[in-house]
N, C-alpha and C positions, 0 to 999 in steps of 0.2 A: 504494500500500500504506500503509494508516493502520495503527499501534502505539501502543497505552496503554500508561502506565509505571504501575503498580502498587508500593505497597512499604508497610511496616507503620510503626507512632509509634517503633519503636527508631531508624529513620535518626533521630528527632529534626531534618530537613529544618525550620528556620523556617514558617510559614504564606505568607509573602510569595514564599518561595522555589518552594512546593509549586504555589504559582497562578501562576506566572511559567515554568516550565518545565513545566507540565499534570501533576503528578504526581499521582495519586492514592491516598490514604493509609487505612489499616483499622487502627484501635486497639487497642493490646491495652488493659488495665484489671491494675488493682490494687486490692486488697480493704484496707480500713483500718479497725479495730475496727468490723466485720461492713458498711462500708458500701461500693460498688464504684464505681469514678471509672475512666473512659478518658481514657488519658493522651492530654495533645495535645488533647483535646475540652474537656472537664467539670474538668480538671487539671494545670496547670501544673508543672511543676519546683518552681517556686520554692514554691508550694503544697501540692506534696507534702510538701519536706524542713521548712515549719512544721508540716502536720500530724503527723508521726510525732517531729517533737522532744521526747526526752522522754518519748517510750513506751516500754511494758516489753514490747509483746510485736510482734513482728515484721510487715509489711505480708505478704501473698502477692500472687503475681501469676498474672495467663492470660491464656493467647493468643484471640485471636479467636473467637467460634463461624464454625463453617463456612458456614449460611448469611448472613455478612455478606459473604463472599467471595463465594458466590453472588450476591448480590444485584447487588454490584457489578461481577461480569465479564458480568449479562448485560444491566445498563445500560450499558454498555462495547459491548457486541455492537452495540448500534444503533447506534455509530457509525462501530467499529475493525473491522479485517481480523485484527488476535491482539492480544494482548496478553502481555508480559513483566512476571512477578509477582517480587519481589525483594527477599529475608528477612535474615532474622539467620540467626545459625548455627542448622542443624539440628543439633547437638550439645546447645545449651541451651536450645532450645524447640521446641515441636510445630508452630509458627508457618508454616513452611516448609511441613508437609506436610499442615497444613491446606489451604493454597491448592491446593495439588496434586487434593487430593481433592474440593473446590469442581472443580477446572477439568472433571474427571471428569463433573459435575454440568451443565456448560452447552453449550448447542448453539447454531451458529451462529459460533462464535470460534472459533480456535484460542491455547491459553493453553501459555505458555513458563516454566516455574518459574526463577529460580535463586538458590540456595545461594550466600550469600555468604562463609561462613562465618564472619562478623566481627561486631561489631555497633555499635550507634550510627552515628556522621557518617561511617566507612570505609563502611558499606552505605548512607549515604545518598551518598555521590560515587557509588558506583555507579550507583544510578538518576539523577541528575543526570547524568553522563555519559550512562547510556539516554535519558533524555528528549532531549537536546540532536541526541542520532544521529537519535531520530525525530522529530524536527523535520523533519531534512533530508530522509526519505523510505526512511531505512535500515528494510530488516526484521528482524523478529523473530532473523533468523538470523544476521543481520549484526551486532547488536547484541551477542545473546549472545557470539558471536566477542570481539570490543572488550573483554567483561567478565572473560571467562576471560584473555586478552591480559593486561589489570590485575591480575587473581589472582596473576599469574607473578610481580610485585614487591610484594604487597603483606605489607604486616609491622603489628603493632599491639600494643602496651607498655600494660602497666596496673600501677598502684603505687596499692595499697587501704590503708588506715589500721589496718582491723580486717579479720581473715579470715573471720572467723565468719559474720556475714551469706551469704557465700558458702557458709561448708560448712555452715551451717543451711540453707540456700536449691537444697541440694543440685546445687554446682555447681563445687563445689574437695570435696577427698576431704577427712575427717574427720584423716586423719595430714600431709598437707600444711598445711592448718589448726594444728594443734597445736604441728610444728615449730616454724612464724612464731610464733605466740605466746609456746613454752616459749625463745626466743633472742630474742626481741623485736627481728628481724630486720625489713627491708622486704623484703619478697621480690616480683619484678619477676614480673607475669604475662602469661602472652601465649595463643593459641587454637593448640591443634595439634590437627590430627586433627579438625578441628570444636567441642573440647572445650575449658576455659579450665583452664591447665596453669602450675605455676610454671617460671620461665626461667632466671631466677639468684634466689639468695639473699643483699642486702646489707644492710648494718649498718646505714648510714643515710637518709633518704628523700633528702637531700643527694648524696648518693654514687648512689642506686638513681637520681636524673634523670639524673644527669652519664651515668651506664650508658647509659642512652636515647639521648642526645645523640651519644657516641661511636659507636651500633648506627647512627646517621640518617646521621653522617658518612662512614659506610662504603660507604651507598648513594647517598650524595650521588657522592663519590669515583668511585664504579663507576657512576652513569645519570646522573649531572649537572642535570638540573634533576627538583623533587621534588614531587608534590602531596600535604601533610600537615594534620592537625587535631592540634589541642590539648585535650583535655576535659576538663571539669573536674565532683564532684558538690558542688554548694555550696558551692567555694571559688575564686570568682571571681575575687578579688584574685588568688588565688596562679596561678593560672593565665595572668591576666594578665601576670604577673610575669613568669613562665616563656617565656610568649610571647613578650615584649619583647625580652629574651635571643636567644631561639631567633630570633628575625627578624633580631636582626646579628650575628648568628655564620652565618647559611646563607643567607646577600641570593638566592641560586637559587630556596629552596625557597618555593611558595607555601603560606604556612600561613592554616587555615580555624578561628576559634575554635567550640566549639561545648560542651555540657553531655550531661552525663548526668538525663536524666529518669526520670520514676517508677520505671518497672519495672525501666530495668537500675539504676537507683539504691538499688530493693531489695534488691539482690544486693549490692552494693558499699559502701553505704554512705556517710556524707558524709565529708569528704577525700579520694575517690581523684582520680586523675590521669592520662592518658592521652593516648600518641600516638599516633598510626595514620600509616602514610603509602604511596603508589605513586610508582612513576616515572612520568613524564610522558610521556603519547603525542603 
């Protein structure tokens, strides 16, 4: 039983990574004063945050056309028995069920959606987990098991600079937004329900990591060894920082650095910061 691992430019998965575990990856894009770049392709991270430096009006983003997913499950078919396809949250984009609706589209494979509900490098360990099970000869079915398994610990923390990009980008409510603003709170975000939802409201960006840090230690305490990321959008150093920190205070948990690129960097904007993390199977 042959399995392709499928998954979209939000895991932000490395290039080296994606060819090293056979992943295969469909772009979303971003439009920047009328021109469209795929992320991960045509557009760097670091690319993106000089192009929009200093603009007044805000990037958009979209997901996939569906015939790219086609195209790619049914050059997948010549050589795979199914294939598992493996998104962001269906909550903040159509991305998920675009695939769905491709899989509808091809014959010859059978195609396994799933909903991670998370986004960036926590849905990128997930396909890196899948790829590594189908290596070994795991199925389709077996796989998804594993993934949903991981669902059951996983948690993911987001500390944004500015709220607005968000409730511009229509993905934090316009009164959530406003709050943070009118208290010039950091307010700690996280995905419930599929949807990105605020978690606590604190004073300082100081105080909103330390929050974080205490949320990890609590699953450290309770599953003992951790697999987490660090993320950062354009603020590398401080990231770094944090990481450095975060690696001797928790010697258990393996932490994975990684960034926020284009698209969810539209929404977010440059200085957020972000953990995700699961227990270790």
């Amino acid at each position: 039983m042959a399995t392709a691992i499928v998954t979209d430019s939000t895991a932000y998965i490395p290039k080296d990574e994606l060819e090293k575990y056979n992943i295969h990856m469909v772009p979303l894009s971003v439009v920047i004063n009328g021109e469209t770049y795929e992320e991960e392709v045509n557009l760097s991270a670091d690319e993106f945050y000089e192009k929009i430096r200093g603009g007044k009006k805000l990037p958009t983003s979209t997901q996939p056309p569906i015939g790219k997913f086609v195209a790619l499950f049914e050059e997948l078919a010549k050589d795979y028995d199914e294939i598992v396809t493996i998104h962001l949250s269906s909550g903040i984009s159509g991305t998920y069920q675009g695939a769905l609706a491709a899989a509808d589209m091809v014959d010859h494979v059978k195609v396994y959606g799933f909903d991670t509900e998370v986004a960036c490098y926590m849905q990128g360990m997930y396909a890196i987990h899948a790829a590594r099970l189908a290596k070994t000869g795991a199925s389709a079915k077996e796989i998804l098991e594993h993934l949903e398994e991981m669902k059951k610990t996983e948690k993911e923390f987001i500390l944004v600079d500015d709220l607005s990009h968000l409730q511009r980008g229509g993905r934090l409510s316009a009164a959530s937004a406003l709050i943070g603003s009118l208290l010039q709170v950091k307010p700690i975000l996280h995905f419930s329900d599929k949807v990105i939802v605020p978690f606590e409201k604190i004073r300082t960006k100081k105080k909103a990591l330390k929050r974080i840090e205490d949320l990890l230690a609590e699953d450290v305490a309770k599953y003992g060894a951790i697999e987490a990321t660090v993320i950062h959008a354009n603020c590398e150093q401080e990231r770094d920082e944090w990481l450095n920190h975060l690696r001797a205070e928790f010697p258990t948990v393996d932490f994975y650095p990684s960034y926020f690129g284009a698209v969810v960097g539209t929404h977010l904007g440059e200085g957020a910061l972000a953990m995700g993390w699961f227990a270790k199977k």
